[in-house]
Every structure is written in C-alpha cells, then in structure tokens.
N, C-alpha and C positions, 0 to 999 in steps of 0.2 A: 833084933829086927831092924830092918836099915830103914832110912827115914829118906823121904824126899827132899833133895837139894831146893835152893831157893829158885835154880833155874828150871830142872824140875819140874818144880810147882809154878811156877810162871807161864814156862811151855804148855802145859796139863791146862789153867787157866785161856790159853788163847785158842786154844784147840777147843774147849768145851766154848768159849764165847761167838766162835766164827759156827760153830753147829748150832745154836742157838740161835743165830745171825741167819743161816739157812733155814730153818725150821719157820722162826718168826715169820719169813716175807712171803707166804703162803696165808698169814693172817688176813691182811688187807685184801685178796682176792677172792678172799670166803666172805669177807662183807660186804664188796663192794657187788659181789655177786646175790646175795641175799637183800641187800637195800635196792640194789636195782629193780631184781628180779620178783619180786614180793612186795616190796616199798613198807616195808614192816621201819616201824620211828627209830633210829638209831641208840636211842639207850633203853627200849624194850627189847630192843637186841642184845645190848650189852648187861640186862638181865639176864636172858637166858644163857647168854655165851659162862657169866660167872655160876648160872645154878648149876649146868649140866659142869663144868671144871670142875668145882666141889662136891658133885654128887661121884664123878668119876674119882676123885682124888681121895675119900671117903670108902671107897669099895676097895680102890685098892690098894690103899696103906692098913684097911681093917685086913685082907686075904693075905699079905704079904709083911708087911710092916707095922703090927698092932702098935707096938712100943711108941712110932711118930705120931700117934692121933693124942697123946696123952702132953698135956701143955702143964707147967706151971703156973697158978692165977697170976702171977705178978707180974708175967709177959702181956696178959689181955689186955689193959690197956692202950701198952703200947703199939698189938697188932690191930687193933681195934680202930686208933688213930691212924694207921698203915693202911688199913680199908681203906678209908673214908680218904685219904688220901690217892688210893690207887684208885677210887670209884673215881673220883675228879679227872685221873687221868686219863684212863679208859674212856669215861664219857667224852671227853673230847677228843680224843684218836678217831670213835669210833664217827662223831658228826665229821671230823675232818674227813676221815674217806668217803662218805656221804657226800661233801660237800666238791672235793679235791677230787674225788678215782683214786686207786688204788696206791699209782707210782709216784706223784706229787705228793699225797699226805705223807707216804712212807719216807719221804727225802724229807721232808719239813719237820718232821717230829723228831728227827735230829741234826736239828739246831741244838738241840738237848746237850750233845757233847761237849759246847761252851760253857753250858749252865753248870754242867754238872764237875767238869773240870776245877769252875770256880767257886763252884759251894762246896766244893769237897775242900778247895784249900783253905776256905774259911771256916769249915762246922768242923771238919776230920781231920786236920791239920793235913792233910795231903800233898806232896809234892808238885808245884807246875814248874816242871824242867819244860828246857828249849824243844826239845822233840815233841814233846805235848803242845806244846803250844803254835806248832810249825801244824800239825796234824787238826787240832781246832781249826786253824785258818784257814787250811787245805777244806776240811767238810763244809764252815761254814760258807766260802766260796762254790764249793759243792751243791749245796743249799741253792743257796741265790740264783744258780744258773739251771738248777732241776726247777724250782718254783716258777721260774719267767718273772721274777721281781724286779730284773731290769727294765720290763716293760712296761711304763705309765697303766697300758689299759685293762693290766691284769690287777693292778690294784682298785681302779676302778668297776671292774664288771666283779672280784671276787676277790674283794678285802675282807668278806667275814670268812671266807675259806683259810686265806691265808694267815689272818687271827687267830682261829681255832686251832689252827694247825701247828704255826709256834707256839700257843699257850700250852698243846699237848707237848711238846718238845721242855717246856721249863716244868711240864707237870710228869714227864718222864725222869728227867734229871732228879726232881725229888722222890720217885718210888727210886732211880739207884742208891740215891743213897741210904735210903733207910733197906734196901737190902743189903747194903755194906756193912749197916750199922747190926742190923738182926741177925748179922753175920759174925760181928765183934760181940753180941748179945750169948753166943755160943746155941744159937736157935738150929735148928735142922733149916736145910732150904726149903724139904716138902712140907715140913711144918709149916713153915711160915706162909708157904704158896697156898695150903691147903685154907687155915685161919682169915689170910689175905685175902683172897676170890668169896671165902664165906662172909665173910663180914660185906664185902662190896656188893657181893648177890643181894642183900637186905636193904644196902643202900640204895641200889638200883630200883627196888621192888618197890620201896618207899616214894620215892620219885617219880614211877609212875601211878602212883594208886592213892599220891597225896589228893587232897579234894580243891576245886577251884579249875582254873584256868591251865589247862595245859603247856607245860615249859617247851622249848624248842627241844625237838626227837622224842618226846613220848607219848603216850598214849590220850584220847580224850576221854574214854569213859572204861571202867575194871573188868565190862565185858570184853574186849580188846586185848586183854590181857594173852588170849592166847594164839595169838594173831593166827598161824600158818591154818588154823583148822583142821581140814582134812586133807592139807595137803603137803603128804607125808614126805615128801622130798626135800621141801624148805624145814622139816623138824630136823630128816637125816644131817642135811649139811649141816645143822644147827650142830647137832650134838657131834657133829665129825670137827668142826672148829675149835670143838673144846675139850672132846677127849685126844685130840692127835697134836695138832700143832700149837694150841694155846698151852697145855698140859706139860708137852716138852719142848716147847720154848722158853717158856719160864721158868718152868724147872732148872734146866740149864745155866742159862743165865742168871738166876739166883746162887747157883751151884760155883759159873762163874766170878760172883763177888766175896765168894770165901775163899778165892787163890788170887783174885788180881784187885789190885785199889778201883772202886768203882770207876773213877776218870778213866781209866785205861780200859775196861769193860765195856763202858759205853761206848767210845771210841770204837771199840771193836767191831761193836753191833750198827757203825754207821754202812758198813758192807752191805745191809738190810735192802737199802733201797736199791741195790744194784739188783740184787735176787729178784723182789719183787717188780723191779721193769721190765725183767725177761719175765716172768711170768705172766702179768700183766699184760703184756704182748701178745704170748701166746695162747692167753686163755680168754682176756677180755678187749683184744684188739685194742687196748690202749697202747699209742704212741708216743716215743718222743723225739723230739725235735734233737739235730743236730748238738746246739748249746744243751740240750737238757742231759745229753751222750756223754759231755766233756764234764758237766757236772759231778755224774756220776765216778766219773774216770778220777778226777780230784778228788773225792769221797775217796775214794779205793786206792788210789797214791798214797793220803795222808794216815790210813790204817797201816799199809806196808812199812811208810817211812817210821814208825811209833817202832812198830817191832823190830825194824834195822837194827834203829837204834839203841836199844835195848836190850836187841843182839850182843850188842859192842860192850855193852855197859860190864864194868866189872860186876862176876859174882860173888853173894854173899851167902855162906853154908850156914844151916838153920839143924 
C-alpha cells in the first residue's frame, strides 16, 4: 500500500485547514446574531453551543463510529484539563463577539498566531523559520489595523473588548497546541473534540449555576437556564451552531494538526476573519473601514506567503 509523501500530507493538511478556516467564520455570526437577537449571557450560550456539540458528536460517532466513543482512562485527565482549558477559551471568544461584533473579535482572536508560533517553539520544540515569522508579522499587523488599535479612542470607549479578545487569541494558541499534542498522544481528532466540548459543557454549566453573584455573561438565577423558552428559533439556530459549523470546524482543524505543526495550522486559520467580514457584511450589516480592508488583506498575504514558501522548501519522504 503506498504511503503519503511528506508533501502530500502537508498539501492534504492546508487544504483540511483553509476548510476549516471557512466553516469556522460562520461561528461568530451565529453568535453575534443570537446575543443580539435574544441577549441570552454569553457563556450560557457557550453552554448550550458545547451540550448540543456533544450530544450531536455522541449520536453520531455511537451510528457510525462506535469504536471512537471508547477512550483509554489514562487520556481523561489529560482531556479533562483540555476542557477546562478550551472552556477558558471559548468563554472568552464568545463575550469578545458580544462585546466586538462579529468581524473584529474574529481578527483579534488571532493575535493567537504569535502565541502559538511561540509556544510551540518552546513546549514542542517546533521550528520558527523566516517565513513563519514574515507571516506572524503580516497577521499580527493584520490584527492591529482590523481592530482600530491605532486609534486612541478605541482603546478608550472598548479596552475590555479589545482585552477579551486578545486574551481569546493566547487562549486559542493554547487549545492548538494541546490539539497537536493529543495528536502526538495518537488520540482520534473526534475523540478528542467529542471528550473536549463534554468536559467544557459541565464547565460552562457550572459557572452558570455556581451560587452568589453572577460573573460577567452568565446567568442570575438556574431558572434562566433555559433562556430562548418558547422561542423555538433561537434553540434551532442554537443547535444549527453546533451541529454544522462548530462540529466541522473543529473537527477539521483538529484533523488539521495531525498533518501540519500547530504554528503553521493556525496560521492558516488566520484567513478566518477575511470569511467572516464578508459574512458579516452580508448578513449583519457589519462594516469595515478602509484600513480595517488592508488589514484583512495582510492576514491573507501573510497565509499565502507561509505556503510559497514552503512550496519552495525541499521535500522530505516519510
């Protein structure tokens, strides 16, 4: 049986990561359209977005793929701490779009492509070649001109937006890597997605039904819990968020870091906010500015120039 070249499998990885990159940026406009439209607390959203992922990811790995619902105990702690990790990031993604709209939190959250460039060459011993680091500069210049961070009074009217929103970007950098790593662990991807979203749904559920003072985005009191009521349209789009494009976005892109080094996968997925500002556009009249256009464009340069070069690079047969 012939075996996939190293090129191959690298091509096969940019391809599943730029689909994945499409998929995702439909995320942000199914929330920002449910917090608007509902004003349901942003991580009681980000409850339900993880029960209904796992209850879908659960039905259909039990009809199609019994064999992935079956873990070894000695992975659960570490998917366990993968939760509780991605709950951290998700909660803050999801108040960043809450707080940002749709196409600025989705450009701010990767800022991540620094972080994660750089934690990979320090935890994974990972390569930061000249082209990576030409393709950092490019996004995170990207970044800065999608956000309006040049502009004094955007730090002034919406510094916790912009906070949130980078802390989601270093809390993104840390779910790639531990899906690199759950990757080098020999885990399945939908295993881990599956385990991942379950663990976090408890997280979430915990956080809002903890007793006291309610934290910023959740609920005040357990009756709340099931906010939309009888109004079955905010549940459809709930449960369309998470069986469609949360389900194979992540999928994907976890599927992605078992063919490409996390840095370069992320990287990939910084195309994300380009998707989502035409959608954005078209669906929630959110615009942007000239500079925020170029920003974009620099995101999407510094992706192209990654795989030039890399193009170029000699192959290695595996």
């Amino acid at each position: 049986m012939s075996t996939l070249t190293h090129d191959d499998s690298t091509a096969q990885g940019y391809l599943v990561a730029l689909a994945s990159s499409a998929i995702l940026s439909t995320t942000a406009v199914f929330i920002r359209y449910l917090t608007e439209t509902y004003h349901i607390p942003p991580l009681l959203l980000a409850f339900w977005r993880s029960f209904f992922v796992t209850l879908t990811l659960l039905l259909a790995l039990r009809l199609y793929r019994p064999h992935l619902l079956r873990l070894p105990q000695k992975h659960l702690p570490y998917l366990l701490g993968y939760g509780l990790l991605f709950a951290v990031f998700n909660g803050l993604w999801t108040l960043s779009v809450a707080l940002n709209g749709a196409a600025v939190a989705t450009v701010l959250v990767y800022s991540s492509a620094a972080f994660t460039a750089l934690l990979a060459r320090w935890l994974l011993k990972e390569p930061l070649s000249g082209a990576k680091l030409v393709a950092i500069v490019l996004s995170l210049a990207g970044c800065v001109l999608v956000a309006e961070a040049l502009n004094p009074d955007v730090w002034a009217t919406n510094f916790m937006g912009i906070l949130t929103g980078t802390l989601a970007g270093l809390g993104y950098a840390v779910y790639s890597l531990m899906g690199r790593s759950a990757a080098q662990r020999g885990l399945n991807p939908w295993t881990t997605l599956l385990y991942v979203f379950g663990f976090a749904a408890v997280f979430f559920l915990l956080a809002n039904l903890l007793p006291g003072q309610p934290t910023v985005g959740t609920i005040a009191a357990p009756a709340e819990l099931f906010w939309y009521g009888t109004a079955w349209l905010g549940w459809g789009v709930t449960i369309l968020l998470a069986a469609g494009p949360t389900v194979a976005g992540f999928g994907l892109y976890n599927t992605s870091l078992s063919l490409l080094p996390s840095s370069v996968a992320n990287l990939l997925l910084t195309t994300e906010p380009v998707f989502t500002a035409v959608l954005a556009y078209l669906f929630l009249r959110e615009q942007l500015s000239g500079r925020q256009i170029v920003g974009s464009l620099l995101i999407l340069g510094g992706v192209l120039f990654l795989r030039w070069r890399n193009g170029r690079a000699p192959s290695v047969k595996t």
